[in-house]
KOLROBA-461941 format. One record per residue (C-alpha): residue number from 1; x, z, y. Coordinates in nm, 4 decimals. Each point is the difference from the previous one (the first is absolute). Last residue first. Example, Ala and Ser with C-alpha at 12.3 -4.5 7.8 and 13.67 -1.06 7.14 Angstrom:
% KOLROBA-461941
> 2/1.3670/0.7140/-0.1060 .
> 1/-0.1370/0.0660/-0.3440 .
END
This chain:
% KOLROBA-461941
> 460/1.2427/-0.4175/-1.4526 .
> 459/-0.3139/-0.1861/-0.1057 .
> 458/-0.2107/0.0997/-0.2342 .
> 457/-0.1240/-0.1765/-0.3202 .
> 456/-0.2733/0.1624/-0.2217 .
> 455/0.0510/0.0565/-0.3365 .
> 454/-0.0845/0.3841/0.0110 .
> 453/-0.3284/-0.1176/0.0978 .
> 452/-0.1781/0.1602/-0.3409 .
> 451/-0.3318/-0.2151/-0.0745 .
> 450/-0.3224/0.0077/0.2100 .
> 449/0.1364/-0.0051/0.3093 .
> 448/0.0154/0.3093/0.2244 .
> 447/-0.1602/-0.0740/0.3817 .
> 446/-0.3063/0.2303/-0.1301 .
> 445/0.1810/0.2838/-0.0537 .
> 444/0.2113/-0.0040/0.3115 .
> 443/-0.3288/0.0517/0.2102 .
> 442/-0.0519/0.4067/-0.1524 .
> 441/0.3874/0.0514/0.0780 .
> 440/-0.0718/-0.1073/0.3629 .
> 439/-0.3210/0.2253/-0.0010 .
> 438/0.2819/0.3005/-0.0750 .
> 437/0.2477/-0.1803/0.2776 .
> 436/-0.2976/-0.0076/0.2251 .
> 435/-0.0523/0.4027/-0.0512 .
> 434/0.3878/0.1139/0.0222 .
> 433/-0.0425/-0.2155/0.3636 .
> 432/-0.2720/0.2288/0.0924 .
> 431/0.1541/0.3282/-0.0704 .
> 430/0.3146/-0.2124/0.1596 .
> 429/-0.2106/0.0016/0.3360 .
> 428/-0.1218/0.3625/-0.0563 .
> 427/0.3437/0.1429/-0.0099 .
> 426/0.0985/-0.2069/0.2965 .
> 425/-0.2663/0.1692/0.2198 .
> 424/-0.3885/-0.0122/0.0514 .
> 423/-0.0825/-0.2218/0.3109 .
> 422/0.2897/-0.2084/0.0784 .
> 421/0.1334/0.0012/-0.3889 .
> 420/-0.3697/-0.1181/-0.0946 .
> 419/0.0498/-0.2523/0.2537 .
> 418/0.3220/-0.1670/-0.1220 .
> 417/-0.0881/0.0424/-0.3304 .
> 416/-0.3086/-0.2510/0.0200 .
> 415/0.1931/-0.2250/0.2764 .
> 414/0.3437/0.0049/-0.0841 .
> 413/-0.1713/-0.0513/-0.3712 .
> 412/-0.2104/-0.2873/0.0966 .
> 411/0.2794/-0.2109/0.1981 .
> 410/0.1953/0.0509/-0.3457 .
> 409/-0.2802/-0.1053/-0.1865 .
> 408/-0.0556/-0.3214/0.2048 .
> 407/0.3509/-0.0789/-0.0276 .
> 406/-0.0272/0.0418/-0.3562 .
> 405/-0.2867/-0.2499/-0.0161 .
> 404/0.1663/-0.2895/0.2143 .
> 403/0.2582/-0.0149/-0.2732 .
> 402/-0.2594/0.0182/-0.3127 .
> 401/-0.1892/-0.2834/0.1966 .
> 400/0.2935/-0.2009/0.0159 .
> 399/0.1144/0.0474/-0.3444 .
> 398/-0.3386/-0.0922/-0.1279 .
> 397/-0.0731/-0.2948/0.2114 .
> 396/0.3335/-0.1367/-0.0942 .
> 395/-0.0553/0.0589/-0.3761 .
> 394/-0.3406/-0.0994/0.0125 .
> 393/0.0680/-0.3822/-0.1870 .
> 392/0.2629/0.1842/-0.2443 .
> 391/-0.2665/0.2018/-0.1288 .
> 390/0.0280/0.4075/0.1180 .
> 389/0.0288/0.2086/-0.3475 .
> 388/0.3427/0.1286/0.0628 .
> 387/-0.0063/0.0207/0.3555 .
> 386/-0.0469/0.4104/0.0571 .
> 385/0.2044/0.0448/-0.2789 .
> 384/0.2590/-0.1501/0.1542 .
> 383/-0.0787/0.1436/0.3374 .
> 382/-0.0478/0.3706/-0.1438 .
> 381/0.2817/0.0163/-0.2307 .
> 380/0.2748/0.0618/0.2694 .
> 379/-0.2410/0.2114/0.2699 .
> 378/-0.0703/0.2896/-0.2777 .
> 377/0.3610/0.0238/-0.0915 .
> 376/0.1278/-0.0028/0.4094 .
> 375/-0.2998/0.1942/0.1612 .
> 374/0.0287/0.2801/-0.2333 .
> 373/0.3230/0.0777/0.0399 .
> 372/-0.0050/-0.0291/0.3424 .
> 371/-0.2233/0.2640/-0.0468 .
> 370/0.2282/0.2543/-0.1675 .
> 369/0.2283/-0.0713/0.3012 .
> 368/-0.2570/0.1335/0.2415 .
> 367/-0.0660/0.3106/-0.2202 .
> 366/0.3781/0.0524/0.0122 .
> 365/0.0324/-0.0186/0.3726 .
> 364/-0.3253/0.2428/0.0716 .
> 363/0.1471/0.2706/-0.1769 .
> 362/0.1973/-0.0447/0.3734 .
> 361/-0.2839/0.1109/0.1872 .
> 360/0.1253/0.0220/0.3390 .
> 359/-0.0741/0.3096/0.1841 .
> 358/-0.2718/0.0634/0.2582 .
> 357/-0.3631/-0.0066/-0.1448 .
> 356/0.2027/0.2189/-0.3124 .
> 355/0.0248/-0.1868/-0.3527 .
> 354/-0.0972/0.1319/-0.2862 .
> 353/-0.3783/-0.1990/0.0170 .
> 352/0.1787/-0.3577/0.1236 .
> 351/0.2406/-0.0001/-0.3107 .
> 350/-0.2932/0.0999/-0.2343 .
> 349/-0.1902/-0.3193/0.1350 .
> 348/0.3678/-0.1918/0.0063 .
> 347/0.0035/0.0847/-0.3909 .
> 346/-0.3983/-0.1037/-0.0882 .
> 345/0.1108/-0.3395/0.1848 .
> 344/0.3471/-0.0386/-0.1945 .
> 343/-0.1870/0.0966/-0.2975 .
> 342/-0.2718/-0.2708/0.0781 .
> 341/0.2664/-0.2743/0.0716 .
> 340/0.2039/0.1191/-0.3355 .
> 339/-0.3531/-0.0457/-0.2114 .
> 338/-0.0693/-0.3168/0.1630 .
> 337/0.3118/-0.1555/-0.0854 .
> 336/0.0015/0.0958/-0.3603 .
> 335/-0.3840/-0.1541/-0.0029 .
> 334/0.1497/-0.3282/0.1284 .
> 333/0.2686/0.0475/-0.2555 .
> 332/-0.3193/-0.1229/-0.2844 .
> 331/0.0754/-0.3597/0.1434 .
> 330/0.2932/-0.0992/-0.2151 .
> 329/0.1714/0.2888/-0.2379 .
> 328/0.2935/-0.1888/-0.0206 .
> 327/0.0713/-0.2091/0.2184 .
> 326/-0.1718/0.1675/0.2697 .
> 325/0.2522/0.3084/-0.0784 .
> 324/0.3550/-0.1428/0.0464 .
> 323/0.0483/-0.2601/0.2315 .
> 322/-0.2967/-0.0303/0.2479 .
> 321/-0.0912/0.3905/-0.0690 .
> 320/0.4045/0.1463/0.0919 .
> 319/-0.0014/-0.2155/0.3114 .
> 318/-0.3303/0.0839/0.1133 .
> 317/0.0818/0.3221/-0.0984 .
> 316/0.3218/0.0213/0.2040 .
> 315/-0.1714/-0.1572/0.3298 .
> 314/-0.2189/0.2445/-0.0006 .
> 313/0.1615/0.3207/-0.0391 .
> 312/0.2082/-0.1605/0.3139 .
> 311/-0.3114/-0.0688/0.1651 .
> 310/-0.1336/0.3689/-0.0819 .
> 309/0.3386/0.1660/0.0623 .
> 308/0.0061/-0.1949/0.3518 .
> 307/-0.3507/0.1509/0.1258 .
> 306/0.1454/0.3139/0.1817 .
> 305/0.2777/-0.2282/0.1777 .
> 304/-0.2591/-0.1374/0.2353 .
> 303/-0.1228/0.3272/0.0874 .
> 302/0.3370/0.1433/0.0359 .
> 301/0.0434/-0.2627/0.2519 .
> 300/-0.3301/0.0198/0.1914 .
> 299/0.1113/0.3344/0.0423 .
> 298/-0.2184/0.3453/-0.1475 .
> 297/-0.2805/0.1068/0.2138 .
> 296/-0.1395/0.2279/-0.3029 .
> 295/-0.3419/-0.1009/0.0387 .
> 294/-0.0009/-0.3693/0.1992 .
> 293/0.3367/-0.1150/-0.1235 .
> 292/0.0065/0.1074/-0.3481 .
> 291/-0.3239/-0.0898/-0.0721 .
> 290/-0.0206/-0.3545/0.1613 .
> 289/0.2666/-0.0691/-0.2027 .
> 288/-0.1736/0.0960/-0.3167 .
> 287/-0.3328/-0.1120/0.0821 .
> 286/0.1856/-0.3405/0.0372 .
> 285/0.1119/-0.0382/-0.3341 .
> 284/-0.3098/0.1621/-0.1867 .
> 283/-0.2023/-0.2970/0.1637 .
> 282/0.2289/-0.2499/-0.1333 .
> 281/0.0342/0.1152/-0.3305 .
> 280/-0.3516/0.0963/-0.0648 .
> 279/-0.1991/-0.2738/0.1483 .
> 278/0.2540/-0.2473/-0.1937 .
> 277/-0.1394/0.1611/-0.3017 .
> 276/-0.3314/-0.0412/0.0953 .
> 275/-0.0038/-0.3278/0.1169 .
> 274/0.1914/-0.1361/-0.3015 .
> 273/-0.1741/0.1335/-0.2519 .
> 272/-0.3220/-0.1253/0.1304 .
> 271/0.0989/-0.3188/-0.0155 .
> 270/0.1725/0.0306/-0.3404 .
> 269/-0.3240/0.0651/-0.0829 .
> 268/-0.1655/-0.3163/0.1149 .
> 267/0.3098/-0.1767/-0.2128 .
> 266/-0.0573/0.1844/-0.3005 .
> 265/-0.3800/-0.0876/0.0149 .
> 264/0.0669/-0.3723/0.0334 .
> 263/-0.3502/-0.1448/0.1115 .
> 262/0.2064/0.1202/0.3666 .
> 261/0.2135/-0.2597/0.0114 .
> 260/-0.2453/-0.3178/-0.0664 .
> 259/-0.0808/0.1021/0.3706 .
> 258/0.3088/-0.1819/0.1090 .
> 257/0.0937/0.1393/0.3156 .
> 256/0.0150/-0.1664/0.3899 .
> 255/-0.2594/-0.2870/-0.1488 .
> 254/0.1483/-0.3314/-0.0525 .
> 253/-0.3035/-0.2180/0.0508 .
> 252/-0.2152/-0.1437/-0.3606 .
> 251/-0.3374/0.0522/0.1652 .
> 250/-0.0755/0.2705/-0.2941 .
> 249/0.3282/0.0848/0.1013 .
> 248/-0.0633/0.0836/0.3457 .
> 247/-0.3164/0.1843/-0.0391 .
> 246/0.1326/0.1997/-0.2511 .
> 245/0.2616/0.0896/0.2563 .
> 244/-0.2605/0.0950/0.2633 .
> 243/-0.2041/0.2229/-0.2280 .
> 242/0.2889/0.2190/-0.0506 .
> 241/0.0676/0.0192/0.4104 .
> 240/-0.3406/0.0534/0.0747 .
> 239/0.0166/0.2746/-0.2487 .
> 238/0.3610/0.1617/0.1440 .
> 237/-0.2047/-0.1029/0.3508 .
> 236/-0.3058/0.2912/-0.1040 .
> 235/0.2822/0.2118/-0.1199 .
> 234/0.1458/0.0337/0.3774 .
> 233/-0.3711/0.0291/0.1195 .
> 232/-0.0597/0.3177/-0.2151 .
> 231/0.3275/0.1379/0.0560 .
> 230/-0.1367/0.2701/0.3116 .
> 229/-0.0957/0.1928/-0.2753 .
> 228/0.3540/0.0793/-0.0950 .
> 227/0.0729/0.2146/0.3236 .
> 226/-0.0347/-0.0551/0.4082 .
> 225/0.0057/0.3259/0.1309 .
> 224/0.2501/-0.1536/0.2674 .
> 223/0.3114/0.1755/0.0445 .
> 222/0.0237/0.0935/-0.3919 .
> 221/-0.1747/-0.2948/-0.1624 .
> 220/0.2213/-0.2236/0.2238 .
> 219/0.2243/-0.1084/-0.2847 .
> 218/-0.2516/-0.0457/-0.2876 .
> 217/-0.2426/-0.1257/0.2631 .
> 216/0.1734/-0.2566/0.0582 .
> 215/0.1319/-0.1126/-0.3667 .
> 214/-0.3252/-0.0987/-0.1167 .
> 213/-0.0959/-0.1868/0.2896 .
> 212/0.3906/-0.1768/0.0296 .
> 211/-0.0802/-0.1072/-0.3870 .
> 210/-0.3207/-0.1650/0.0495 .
> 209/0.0918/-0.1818/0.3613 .
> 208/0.3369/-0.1629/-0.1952 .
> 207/-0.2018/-0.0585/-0.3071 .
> 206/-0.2596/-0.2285/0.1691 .
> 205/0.2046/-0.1344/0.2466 .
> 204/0.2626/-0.0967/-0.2666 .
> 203/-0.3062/-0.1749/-0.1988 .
> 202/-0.1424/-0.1616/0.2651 .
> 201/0.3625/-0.1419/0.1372 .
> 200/0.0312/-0.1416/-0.3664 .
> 199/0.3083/-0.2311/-0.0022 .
> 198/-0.0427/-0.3233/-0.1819 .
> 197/0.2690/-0.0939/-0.2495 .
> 196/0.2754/-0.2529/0.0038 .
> 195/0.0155/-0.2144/-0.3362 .
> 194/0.3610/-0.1126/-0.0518 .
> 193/0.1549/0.3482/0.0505 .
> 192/0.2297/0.1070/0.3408 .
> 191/0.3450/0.0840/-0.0195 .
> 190/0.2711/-0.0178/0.2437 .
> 189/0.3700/0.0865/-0.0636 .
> 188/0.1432/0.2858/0.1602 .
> 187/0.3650/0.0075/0.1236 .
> 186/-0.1720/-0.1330/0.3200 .
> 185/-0.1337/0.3731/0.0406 .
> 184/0.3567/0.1486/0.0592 .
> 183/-0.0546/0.0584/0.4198 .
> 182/-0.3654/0.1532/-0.0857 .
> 181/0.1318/0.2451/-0.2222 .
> 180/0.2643/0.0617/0.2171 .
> 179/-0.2589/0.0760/0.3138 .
> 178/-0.2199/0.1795/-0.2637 .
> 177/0.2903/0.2705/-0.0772 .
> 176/0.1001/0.0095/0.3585 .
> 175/-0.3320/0.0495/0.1087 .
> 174/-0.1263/0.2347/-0.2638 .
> 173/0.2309/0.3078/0.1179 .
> 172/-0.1716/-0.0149/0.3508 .
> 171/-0.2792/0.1862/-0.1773 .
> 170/0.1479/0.2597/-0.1617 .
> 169/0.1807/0.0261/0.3606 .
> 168/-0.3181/0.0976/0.1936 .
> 167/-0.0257/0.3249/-0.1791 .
> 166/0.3135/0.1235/0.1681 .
> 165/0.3577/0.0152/0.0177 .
> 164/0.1886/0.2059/-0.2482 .
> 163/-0.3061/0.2247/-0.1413 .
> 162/-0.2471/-0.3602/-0.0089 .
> 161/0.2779/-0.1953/-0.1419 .
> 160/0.0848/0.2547/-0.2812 .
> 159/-0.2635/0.1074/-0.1352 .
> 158/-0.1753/-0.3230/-0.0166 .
> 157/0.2815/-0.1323/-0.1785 .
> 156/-0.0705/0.2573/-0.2516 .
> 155/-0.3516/-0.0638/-0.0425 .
> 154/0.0654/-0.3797/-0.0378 .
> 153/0.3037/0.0057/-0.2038 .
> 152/-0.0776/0.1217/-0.3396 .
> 151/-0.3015/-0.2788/0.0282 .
> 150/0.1630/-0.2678/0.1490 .
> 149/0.2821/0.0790/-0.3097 .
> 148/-0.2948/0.0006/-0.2236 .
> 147/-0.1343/-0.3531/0.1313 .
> 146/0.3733/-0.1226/-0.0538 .
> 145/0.0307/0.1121/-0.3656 .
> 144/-0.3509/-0.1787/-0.0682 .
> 143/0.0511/-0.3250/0.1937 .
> 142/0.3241/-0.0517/-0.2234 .
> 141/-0.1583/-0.0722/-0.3155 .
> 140/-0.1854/-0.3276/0.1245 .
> 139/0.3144/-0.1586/0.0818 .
> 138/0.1271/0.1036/-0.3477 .
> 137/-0.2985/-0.1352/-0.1695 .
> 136/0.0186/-0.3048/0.2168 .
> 135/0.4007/-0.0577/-0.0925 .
> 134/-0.0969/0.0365/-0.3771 .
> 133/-0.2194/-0.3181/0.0114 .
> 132/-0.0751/-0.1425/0.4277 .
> 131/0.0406/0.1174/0.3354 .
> 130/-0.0238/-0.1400/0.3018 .
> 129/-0.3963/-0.1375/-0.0163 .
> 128/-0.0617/0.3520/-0.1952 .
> 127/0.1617/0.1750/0.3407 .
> 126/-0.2284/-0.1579/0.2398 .
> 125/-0.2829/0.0955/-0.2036 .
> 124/0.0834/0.3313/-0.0711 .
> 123/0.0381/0.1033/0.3759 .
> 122/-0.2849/-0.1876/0.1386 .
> 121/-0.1693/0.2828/-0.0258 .
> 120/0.1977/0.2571/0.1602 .
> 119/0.0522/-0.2144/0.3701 .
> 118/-0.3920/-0.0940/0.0981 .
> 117/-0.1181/0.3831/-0.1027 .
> 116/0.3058/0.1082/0.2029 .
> 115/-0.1593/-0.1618/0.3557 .
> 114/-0.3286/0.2216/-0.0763 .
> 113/0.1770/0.2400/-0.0166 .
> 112/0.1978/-0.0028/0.2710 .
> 111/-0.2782/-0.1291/0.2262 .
> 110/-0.1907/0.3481/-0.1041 .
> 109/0.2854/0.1862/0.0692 .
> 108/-0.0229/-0.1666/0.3468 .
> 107/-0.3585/0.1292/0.0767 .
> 106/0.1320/0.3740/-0.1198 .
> 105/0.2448/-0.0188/0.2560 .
> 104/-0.2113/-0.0911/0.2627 .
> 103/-0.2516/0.2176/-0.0690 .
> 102/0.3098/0.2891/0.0198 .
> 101/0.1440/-0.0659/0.2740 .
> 100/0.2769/-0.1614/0.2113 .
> 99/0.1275/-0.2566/-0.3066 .
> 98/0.3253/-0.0566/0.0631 .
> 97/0.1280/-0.0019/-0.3642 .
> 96/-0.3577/-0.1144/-0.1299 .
> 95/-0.0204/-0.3221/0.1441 .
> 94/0.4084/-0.0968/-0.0553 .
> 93/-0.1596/0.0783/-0.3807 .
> 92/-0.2731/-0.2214/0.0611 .
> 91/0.2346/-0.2748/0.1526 .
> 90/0.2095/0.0527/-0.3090 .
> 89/-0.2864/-0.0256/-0.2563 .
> 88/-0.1677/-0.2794/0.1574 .
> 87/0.3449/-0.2245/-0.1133 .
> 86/0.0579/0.1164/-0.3255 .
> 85/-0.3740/-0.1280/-0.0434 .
> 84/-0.0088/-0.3138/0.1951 .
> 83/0.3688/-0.0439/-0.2217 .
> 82/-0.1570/0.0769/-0.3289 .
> 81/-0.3584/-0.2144/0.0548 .
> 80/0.2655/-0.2951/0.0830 .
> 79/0.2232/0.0979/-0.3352 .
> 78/-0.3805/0.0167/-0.1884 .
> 77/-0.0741/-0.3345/0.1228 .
> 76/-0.3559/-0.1049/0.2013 .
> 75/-0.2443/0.0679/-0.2522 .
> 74/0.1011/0.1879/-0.3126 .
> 73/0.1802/0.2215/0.2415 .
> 72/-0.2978/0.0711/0.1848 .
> 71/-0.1473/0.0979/-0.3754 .
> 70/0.2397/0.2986/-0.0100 .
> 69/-0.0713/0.1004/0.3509 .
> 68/-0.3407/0.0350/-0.1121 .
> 67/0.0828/0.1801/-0.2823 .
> 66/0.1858/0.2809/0.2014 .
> 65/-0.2597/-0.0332/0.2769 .
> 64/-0.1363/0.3246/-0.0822 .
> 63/0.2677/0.2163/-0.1821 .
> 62/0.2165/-0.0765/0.3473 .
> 61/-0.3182/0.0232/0.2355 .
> 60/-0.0131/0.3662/-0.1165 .
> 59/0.3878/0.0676/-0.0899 .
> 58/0.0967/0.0552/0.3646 .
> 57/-0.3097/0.1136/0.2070 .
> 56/0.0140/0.2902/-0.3323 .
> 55/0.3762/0.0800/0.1102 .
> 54/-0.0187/0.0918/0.3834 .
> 53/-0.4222/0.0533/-0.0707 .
> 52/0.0882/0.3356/-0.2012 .
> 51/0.1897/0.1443/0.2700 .
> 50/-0.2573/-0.1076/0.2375 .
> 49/-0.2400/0.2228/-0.1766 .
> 48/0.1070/0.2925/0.2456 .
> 47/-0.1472/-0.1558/0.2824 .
> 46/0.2422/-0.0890/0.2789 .
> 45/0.3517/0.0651/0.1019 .
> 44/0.2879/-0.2783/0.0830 .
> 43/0.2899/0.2368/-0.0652 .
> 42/-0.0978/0.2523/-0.2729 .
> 41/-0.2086/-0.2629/-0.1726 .
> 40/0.3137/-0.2228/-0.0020 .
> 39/0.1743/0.2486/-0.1668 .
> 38/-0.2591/0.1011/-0.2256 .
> 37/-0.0203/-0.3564/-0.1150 .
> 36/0.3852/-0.0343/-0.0770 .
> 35/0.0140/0.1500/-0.3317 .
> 34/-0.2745/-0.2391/-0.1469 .
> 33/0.0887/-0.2478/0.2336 .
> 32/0.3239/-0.0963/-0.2112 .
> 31/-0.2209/-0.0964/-0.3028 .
> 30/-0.2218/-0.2802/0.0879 .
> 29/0.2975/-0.1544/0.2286 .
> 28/0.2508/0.0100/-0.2741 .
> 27/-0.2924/-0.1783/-0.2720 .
> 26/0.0150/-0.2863/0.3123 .
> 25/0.4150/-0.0112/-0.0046 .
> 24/0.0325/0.0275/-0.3681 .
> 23/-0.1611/-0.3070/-0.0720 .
> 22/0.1327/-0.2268/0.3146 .
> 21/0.3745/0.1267/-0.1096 .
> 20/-0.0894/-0.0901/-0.3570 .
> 19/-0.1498/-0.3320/0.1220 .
> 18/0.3733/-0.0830/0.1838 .
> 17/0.1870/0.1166/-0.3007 .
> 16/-0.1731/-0.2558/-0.2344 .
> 15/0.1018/-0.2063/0.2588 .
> 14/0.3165/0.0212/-0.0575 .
> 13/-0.0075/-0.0091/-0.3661 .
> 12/-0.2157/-0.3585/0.0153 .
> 11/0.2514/-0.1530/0.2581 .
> 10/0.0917/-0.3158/-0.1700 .
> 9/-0.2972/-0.0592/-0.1872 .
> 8/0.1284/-0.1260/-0.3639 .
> 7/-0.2448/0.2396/-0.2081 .
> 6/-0.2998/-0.1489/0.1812 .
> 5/0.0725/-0.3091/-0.0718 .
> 4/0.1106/-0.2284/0.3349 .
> 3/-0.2652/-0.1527/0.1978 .
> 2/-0.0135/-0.4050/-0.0140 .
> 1/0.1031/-0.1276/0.3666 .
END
């Protein structure tokens, strides 16, 4: 039977729907534990730094096997990589809903993530075999409206399931969701290239073991006395891992990232960019909630609710950048962006310092939506200009590899600001976030091209 064009596939809007729902169900689960992690401290106990581990177990093996999972759907089918994935997400969350402590429930947000780094990926790809001509450019368009909906959602949904049942049901809330998505899969239409790559197990070892011994002791530092000199071993496998995938394509294997990427100095900077900045927002997001319900005791609802003027700020400016400002002034609103997120920052520290231990800083709202700001014009131009001098043969490797790299900074900055909240305060945690944004800033400069990027395209 000869496959129909892509543009004549029966179901292509339907299933469209059915990877949206798979997209905003995994960035859901990243963000609703923020609020709920207290909660579920409060109930199951342990070490302070679990509340860190509840979301960092999460996005670890997520930004780790994120290209991996990518290349598993170069092998065996990226719908059949999609539905093992779906799949290992429900059980995990069913894992995590009755889990009895909290090892146990920090093992299973590990299977999570690890199950939505084989789901995301394969994401574009099924949807490009679908799609095709102004129909792709509109399919494309619609994962960024839906990711900021996950994202106004998340902390607010966590709000609200943990204070009207418990912490368990932000967890139950994924089987439904995956169960459908799993149901509608057959809408999807199978796609696998011509030449199937080799997967690198060496190389995901490698990185997996380098980036769980640098995030470790970033976490523990506090319980443990186990700080940044403890990374020696962890940047010992980043340089295994480096010489590894020269080795590989001196021998002409598919390596797990195409070194050619980083003789691209924009590129390597856009890197760096990304883990900081990601560092910041995530990190700031959860000392936040934490904040309000460990100092001033305030709900788990009013907690959730505190960080809705910064996803709704963001949501508008990503908006307002993608149609309006990008456009026209191209990559230089990246330094707009940065500006409002270090305002916002400077604005929560003053916030924090009027405040008394036991009432609710509400300067603190307007500070919060002052940094949405931020995050939505830096976070539009950033990815396009990010790409814009990748070759078309390291455009997969490069979009991957950008992906896996925000996770990474967001596990990083729950981490890094995570523990400098624990041991000095909110005020010093967003002291410390004002001072990645400025080294942020410093890392832009070298992603600019050489010629004004004004002409850039962005999707909307």
């Amino acid at each position: 039977m000869v496959p129909l064009p892509k543009k004549e596939h029966p179901h292509r809007w339907s299933a469209l729907a059915v990877l949206l729902v798979a997209e905003a169900m995994n960035l859901l689960d990243a963000t609703i534990m923020t609020v709920a992690a207290p909660a579920i401290h409060a109930d199951l106990g342990g070490p302070v730094s679990d509340i860190q581990w509840y979301g960092a177990a999460y996005t670890l093996p997520f930004a780790v096997l994120l290209i991996a999972g990518g290349r598993l759907g170069d092998i065996a089918g990226r719908r059949t990589v999609f539905r093992i994935g779906v799949a290992g997400f429900v059980l995990a969350s069913l894992a995590c809903a009755f889990a009895p402590s909290a090892g146990l429930l920090i093992a299973a947000r590990a299977v999570q993530g690890a199950a939505a780094a084989l789901v995301i990926p394969q994401t574009i790809g099924l949807i490009r075999v679908m799609f095709d001509g102004d129909e792709l450019a509109r399919a494309m368009g619609s994962i960024g409206p839906v990711m900021g909906l996950a994202a106004v959602c998340g902390p607010v949904a966590g709000g609200v399931l943990t204070h009207a049942a418990s912490w368990r049901a932000v967890f139950f809330v994924n089987v439904p969701l995956g169960v459908a998505v799993l149901l509608t899969t057959p809408l999807l239409r199978e796609d696998r290239p011509a030449r199937r790559p080799h997967l690198d197990l060496v190389g995901t070892v490698l990185v997996s073991g380098a980036v769980g011994l640098i995030t470790y002791p970033l976490i523990q530092g506090a319980d443990s006395g186990v700080y940044a000199l403890t990374w020696g071993p962890g940047l010992a496998l980043f340089a295994a891992f480096v010489l590894h995938q020269r080795h590989r394509v001196r021998r002409e294997l598919s390596p797990l990232v195409e070194p050619s990427l980083f003789g691209n100095r924009g590129f390597s900077a856009a890197l760096l960019c990304s883990v900081l900045f990601f560092a910041v927002v995530s990190g700031l997001m959860l000392v936040v909630v934490v904040q309000l319900q460990l100092g001033p005791h305030i709900g788990v609802l009013a907690a959730g609710l505190t960080l809705l003027p910064w996803s709704c700020a963001m949501g508008i400016s990503s908006w307002t950048a993608g149609r309006r400002l990008v456009p026209r002034h191209g990559a230089r609103v990246m330094y707009a962006g940065l500006a409002a997120l270090l305002a916002g920052a400077l604005g929560a520290i003053a916030a924090y310092a009027g405040a008394p231990d036991t009432g609710y800083p509400w300067p603190l709202l307007a500070a919060l939506a002052v940094c949405g700001v931020g995050q939505g014009l830096f976070a539009v131009p950033f990815f396009t200009t990010a790409l814009h001098r990748v070759r078309p043969h390291e455009t997969g490797s490069a979009a991957g590899l950008l992906n896996a790299v925000q996770q990474l900074g967001s596990t990083l900055g729950v981490a890094l600001l995570g523990s400098v909240f624990f041991r000095g305060g909110a005020q010093d945690a967003f002291w410390v976030a004002a001072g990645l944004l400025v080294a942020t800033g410093a890392a832009v400069v070298f992603m600019m091209p050489g010629r004004s990027v004004a002409h850039l395209s962005v999707g909307s």
